[in-house]
C-alpha positions in Angstrom: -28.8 10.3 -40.5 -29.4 13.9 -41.1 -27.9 16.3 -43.4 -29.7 19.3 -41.4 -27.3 21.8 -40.9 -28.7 24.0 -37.8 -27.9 27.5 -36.1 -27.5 25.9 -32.3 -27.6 28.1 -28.9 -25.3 26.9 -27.0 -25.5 27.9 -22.9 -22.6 27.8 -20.8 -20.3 27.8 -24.2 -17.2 28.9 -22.5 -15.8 26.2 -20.9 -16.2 22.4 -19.8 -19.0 20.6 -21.5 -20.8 23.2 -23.3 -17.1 24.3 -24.9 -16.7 21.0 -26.1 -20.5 20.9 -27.4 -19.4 23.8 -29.7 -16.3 22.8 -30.9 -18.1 19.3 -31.9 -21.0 21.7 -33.8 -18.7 23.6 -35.6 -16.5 20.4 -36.9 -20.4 18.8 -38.0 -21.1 22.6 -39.9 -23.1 23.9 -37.6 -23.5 27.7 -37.1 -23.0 27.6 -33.7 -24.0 31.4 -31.2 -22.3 30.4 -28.2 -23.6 31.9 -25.0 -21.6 32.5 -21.7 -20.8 35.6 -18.9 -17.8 36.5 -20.1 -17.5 36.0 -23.9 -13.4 36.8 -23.3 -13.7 33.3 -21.8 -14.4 31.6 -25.4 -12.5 33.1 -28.5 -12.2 32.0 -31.8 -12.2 33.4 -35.7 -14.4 30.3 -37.0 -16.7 32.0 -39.4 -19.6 29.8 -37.9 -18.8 30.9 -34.6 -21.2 34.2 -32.7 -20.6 34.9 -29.0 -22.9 36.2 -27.1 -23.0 37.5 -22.9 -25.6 36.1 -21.3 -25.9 35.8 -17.6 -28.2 32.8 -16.3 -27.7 33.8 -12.7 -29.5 37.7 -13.3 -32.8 36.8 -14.2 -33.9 40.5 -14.1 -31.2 41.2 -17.3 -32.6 37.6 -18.7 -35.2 39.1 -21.1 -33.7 41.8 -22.3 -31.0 39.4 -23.3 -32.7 37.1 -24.8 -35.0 39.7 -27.0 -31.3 41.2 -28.2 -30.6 37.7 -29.1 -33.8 36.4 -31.3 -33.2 40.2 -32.7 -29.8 39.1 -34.0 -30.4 35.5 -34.6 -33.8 35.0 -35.6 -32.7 31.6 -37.6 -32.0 29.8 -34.0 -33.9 26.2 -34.3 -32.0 24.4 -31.9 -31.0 25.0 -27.9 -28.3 23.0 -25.8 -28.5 24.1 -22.6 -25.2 23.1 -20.9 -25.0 25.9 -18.0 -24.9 25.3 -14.9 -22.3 24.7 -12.0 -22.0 22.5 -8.7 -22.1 23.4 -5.2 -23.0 20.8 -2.4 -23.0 20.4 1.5 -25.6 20.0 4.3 -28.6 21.9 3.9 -27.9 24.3 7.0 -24.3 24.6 5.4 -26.1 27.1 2.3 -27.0 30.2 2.7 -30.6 31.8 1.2 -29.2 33.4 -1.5 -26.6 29.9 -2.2 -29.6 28.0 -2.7 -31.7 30.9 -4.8 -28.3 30.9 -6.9 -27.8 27.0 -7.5 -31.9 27.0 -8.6 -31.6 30.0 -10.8 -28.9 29.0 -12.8 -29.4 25.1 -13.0 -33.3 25.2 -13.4 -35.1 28.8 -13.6 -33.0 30.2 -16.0 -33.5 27.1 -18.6 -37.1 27.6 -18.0 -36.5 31.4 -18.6 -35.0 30.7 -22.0 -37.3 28.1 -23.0 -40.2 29.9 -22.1 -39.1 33.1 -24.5 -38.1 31.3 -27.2 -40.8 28.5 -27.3 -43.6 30.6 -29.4 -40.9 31.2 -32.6 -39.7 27.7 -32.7 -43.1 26.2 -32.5 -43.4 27.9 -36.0 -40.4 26.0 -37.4 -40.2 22.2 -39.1 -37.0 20.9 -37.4 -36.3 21.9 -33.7 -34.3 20.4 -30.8 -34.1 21.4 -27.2 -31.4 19.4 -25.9 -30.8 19.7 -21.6 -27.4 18.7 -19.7 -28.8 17.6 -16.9 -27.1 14.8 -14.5 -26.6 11.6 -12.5 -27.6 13.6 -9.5 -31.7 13.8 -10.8 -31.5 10.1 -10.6 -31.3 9.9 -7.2 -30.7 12.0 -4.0 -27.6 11.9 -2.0 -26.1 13.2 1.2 -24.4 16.7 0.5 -26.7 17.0 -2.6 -29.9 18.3 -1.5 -30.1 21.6 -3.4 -27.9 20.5 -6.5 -29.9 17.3 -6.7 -33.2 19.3 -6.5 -32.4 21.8 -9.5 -31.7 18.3 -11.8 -34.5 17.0 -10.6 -36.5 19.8 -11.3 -34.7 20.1 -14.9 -35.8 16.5 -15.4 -39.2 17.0 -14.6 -39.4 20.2 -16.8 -38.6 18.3 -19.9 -40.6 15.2 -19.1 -43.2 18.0 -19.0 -42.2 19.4 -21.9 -41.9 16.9 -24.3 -45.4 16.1 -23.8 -46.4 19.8 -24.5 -44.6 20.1 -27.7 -45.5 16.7 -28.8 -47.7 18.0 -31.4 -44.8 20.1 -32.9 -41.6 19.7 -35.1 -39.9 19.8 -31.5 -38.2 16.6 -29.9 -36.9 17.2 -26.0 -34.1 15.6 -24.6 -32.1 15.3 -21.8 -28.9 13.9 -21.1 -27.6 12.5 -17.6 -23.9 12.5 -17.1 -22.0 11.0 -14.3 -18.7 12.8 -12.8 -17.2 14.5 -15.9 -13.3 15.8 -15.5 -13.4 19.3 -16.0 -12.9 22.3 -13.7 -16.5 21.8 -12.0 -14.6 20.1 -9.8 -12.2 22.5 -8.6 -13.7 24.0 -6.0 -15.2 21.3 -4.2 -13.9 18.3 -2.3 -13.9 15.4 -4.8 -13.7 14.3 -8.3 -14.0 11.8 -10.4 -10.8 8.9 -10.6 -7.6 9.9 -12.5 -8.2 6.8 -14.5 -9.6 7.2 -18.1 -12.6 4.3 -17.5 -13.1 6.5 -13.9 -14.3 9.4 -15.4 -16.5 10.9 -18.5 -14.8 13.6 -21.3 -16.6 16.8 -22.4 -16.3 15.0 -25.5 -18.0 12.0 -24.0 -21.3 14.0 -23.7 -20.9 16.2 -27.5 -20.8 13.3 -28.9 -24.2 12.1 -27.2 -25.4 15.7 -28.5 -24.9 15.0 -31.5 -25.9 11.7 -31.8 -29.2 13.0 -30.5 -29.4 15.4 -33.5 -28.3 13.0 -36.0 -31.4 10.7 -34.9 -34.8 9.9 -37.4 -36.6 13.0 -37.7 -39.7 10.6 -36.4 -38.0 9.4 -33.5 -37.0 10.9 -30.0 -34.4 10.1 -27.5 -36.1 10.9 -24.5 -33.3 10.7 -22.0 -29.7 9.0 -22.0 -27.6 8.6 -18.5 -23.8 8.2 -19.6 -21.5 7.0 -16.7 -17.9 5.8 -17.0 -17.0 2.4 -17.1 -16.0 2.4 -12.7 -17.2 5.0 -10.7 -14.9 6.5 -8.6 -15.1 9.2 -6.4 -12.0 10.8 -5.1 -12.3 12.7 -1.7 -9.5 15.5 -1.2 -7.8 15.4 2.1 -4.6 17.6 0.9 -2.1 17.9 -1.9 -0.5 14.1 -1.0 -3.4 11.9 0.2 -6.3 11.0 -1.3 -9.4 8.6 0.0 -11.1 6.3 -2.3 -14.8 5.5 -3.0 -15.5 2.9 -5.8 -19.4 3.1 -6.5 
């Protein structure tokens, strides 16, 4: 197991699974730079702790952002990128500009950040980009088409991009979750069963993070698709009924 203690970039740090990714960091000694739009979102006087705004849906303010940040934290060898957010329907139900926004914050923008900070970690002997990605870039589904296409496209990026850096100190991974409780859900019109084997924990998928980091330094963990014990999938017809769908 490694000792390594890391300075870790953590996207979408304000809430949900990147929240949890680092509050887990901070408890392993991390030094953790959490990244998120509204860094009111995520506070805390942990002395390990930086937040940072970032907005992955902008990618004309994406550069300048990310040049402030290797300015300030030059020491960054490790990258979790946990942004992203959910939005489904028929094709014709999204607008241009819905479907420009689900790509650019669940794909371009990890490709944006990668692509800046690549050269600098290249130079560095221990380095992990770790991506959230999902169930959905398994396989396509009705209602999914652009959501399903920006994890697919993640997936492919990394399967890409382990192969580039494969004569580096840097090891790619991705993770896969199923339906994890959290407010993703909120808006839309299902979620995952109230039972605790129907769904997956933020906590479910830090400690997959950090089971990735605590790997050999001369192995990789190329992928890992976490699911609960029973998928359920609860369709919301109003505040008192509720249809069922046991996959």
């Amino acid at each position: 197991m490694h000792t390594l203690k890391r300075t870790v970039l953590v996207t979408g740090a304000s809430s949900g699974i990147g929240r949890k990714i680092a509050e887990m960091l901070l408890i392993e000694g991390h030094k953790v730079i959490g990244s998120s739009r509204d860094c009111q979102q995520f506070k805390t006087s942990h002395s390990r702790f930086f937040s940072i705004e970032m907005d992955l849906g902008n990618l004309k303010l994406l550069p300048q952002q990310i040049m402030e940040l290797e300015k300030n934290h030059p020491e960054i060898n490790t990258v979790i990128f946990a942004a992203g957010y959910g939005q489904f329907g028929s094709l014709e139900e999204f607008s241009y500009e819905q479907i420009e926004t689900l790509m650019t914050v669940n794909f371009t923008s990890n490709v944006f950040l990668t692509r800046a900070l690549l050269p600098k970690l290249k130079r560095k002997s221990a380095v992990n980009l770790i991506y959230i990605g999902s169930e959905a870039a398994l396989e396509g589904t009705r209602k999914g088409t652009i959501y399903c296409a920006s994890k697919f496209a993640l997936r492919g990026f990394t399967q890409a991009l382990r192969d580039e850096c494969a004569k580096s100190h840097i090891k790619v991974g991705l993770i896969n979750p199923g339906m994890v409780k959290t407010e993703f859900f909120k808006s839309l019109k299902f979620e995952p069963g109230k039972e605790r084997w129907q769904h997956l924990l933020p906590k479910d998928i830090a400690l997959a993070v950090i089971y990735l980091l605590n790997s050999s330094h001369y192995s990789v963990i190329d992928e890992l698709n976490l699911n609960p014990l029973q998928k359920v999938v609860e369709f919301k017809k109003n505040n008192k009924s509720k249809d069922y769908l046991i996959i």
